[in-house]
N, C-alpha and C positions, 0 to 999 in steps of 0.2 A: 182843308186848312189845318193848321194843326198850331199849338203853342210849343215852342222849345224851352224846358228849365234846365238845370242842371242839382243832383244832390252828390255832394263831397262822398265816399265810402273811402275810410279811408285814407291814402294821400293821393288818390285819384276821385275827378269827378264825371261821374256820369251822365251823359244826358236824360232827361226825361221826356217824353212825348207824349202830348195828350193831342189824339185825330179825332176831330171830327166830323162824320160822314156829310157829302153834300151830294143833294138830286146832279140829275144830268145838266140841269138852267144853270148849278152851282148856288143853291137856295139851302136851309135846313130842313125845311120841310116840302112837300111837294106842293106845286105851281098851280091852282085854278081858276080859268077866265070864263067870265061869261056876258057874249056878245049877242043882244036878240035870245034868240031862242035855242043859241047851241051855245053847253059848255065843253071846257077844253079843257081837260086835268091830266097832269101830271101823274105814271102809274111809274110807282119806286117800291111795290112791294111781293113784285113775283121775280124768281130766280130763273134763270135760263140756261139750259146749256143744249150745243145741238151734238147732233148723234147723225154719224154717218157711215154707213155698213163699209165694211173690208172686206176685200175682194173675195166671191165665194161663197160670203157668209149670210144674205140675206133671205134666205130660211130660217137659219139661228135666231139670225131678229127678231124676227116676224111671230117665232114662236115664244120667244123670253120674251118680248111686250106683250103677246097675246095673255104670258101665264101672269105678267104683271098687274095687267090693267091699264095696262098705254096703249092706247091708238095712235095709230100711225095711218094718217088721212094720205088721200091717192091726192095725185098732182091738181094746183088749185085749191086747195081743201085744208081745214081747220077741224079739231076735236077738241070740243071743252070737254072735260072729268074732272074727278074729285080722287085723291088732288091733284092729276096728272093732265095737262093737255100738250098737245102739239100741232105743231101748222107744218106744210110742206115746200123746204127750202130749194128742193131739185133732188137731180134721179138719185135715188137712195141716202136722200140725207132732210132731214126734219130738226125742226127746233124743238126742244122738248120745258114747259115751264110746267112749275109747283110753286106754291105760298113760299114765299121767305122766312115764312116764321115757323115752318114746319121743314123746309128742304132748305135752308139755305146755304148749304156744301152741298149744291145738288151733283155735281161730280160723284161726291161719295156715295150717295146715295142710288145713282145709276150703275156706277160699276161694277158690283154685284151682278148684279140685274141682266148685264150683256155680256160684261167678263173679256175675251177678247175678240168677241164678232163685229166690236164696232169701236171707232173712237171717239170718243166722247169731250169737248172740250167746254169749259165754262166761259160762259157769254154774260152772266149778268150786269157787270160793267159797262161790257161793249154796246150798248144801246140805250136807244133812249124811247119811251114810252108813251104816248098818249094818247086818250079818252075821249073822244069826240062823240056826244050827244045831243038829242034835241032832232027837230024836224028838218025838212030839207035838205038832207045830207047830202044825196047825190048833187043836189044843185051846190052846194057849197064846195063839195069836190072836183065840179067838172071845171071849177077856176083855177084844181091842184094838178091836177093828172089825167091821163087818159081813161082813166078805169070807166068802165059803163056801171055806175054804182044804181044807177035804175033798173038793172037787168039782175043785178047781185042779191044771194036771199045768205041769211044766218048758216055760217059754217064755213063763209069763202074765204082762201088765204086770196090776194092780190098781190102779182108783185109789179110794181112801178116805178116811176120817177115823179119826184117831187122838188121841183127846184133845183135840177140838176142832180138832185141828192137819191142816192136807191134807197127804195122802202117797202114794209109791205103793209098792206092795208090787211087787217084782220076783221070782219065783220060777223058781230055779236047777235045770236037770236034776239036778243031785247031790242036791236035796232042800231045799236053804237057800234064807233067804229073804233079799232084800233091803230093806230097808225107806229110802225116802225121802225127806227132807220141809227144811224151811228150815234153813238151818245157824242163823238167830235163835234157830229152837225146838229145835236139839241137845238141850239138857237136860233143858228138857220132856219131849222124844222118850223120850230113854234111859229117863230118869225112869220112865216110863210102861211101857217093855218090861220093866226089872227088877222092876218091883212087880207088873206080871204071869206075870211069870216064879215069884215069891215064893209067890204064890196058888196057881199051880198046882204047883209042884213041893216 
C-alpha cells in the first residue's frame, strides 16, 4: 500500500511516496491463529535466496560454503545454523535463508561467498511462510498432503502439493513444521491449513 502526495520544488511538483510494507495475507504485521492445540503463524522475518551451481562448478560450491559456514543438505534434507541455513530444492540447487535483520540484501551478502560458481537469485518476496505448531501434526497434515509426516524426524525438507498448490514442508527439531509455497498462493495456503486444522481439532 502506499500513500501518494505531491511537494512543489520549484515550478515542478514532485511526487512523494510513502510504502508500506505488507505480510504475504497483505496484513502489517504478521498473521497468528490458534485452533485447539496447533498454532499457525505467519513467518515475515527470514530472507531468502536460492543458489544453484553452474555447469562444472560444484566443487567450488561445496568448498566456498564449506569455508562459509553454509550447509548444503543432500536431497530431502534441511540445515538450520546461525545465521545460515538451507533446505534442498533439487539436483544442485538449495534455498539458502538468514535473519532479515542481519541479511536482508541477502544477494549481497552471498556473492562474495560464490562469486561466479553459482547463481544466486533473491526469493524473499517470492513466498510465503508458515509456522505450524502444537501436537498432532502429522494427523493434521495427512488432511494437507501426501507426506508421511509420521515417519519424518527434525531436518526433513518435503516437497509436496497442497491444494493444488507446490510447497515444501520444512520440519523443525522442536517439532514444528514449516510450510512453504508462493507468496501469490498466501491465502490459498493459510486457507487450506485452517480449514484443516478445523477438521481435525
Amino acid at each position: 500500500s502506499a500513500r501518494i502526495s505531491s511537494t512543489q520544488r520549484g515550478n515542478a511538483f514532485v511526487p512523494e511516496h510513502s510504502l508500506k510494507p505488507l505480510t504475504p495475507l497483505g496484513h502489517e504485521s504478521p498473521e497468528t491463529v490458534t485452533l485447539g492445540p496447533v498454532t499457525i503463524a505467519e513467518v515475515v522475518d527470514i530472507a531468502l535466496a536460492s543458489l544453484a551451481v553452474r555447469a562444472g562448478r560444484g566443487g567450488d560450491v561445496a568448498t566456498a560454503a564449506r569455508k562459509a559456514g553454509i550447509a548444503l543438505p543432500p536431497p530431502g534434507h534441511a540445515a538450520a545454523g546461525d545465521p545460515w541455513s538451507a533446505f534442498w530444492m533439487g539436483p544442485e540447487m538449495w534455498m539458502i535463508a538468514a535473519p532479515c535483520s542481519t541479511h536482508e540484501d541477502i544477494v549481497a551478502a552471498l556473492k562474495p561467498v560464490f562469486g561466479d560458481a553459482a547463481s544466486l537469485t533473491e526469493q524473499t518476496d517470492a513466498w510465503a511462510r508458515f509456522r505450524v505448531t502444537g501436537r498432532d501434526l502429522p494427523r493434521l497434515f495427512e488432511r494437507l498432503c501426501g507426506a508421511d509426516l509420521d515417519r519424518a524426524s527434525g531436518g526433513q525438507a518435503i516437497r509436496t502439493t497442497i491444494e493444488h498448490l507446490g510447497a515444501f514442508l520444512l520440519v523443525r527439531e522442536d517439532g514444528a513444521i514449516d510450510v512453504l509455497s508462493a507468496r501469490s498462493s498466501a491465502a490459498s495456503l493459510h486457507h487450506a491449513i485452517i480449514a484443516a486444522a478445523k477438521s481435525v481439532f
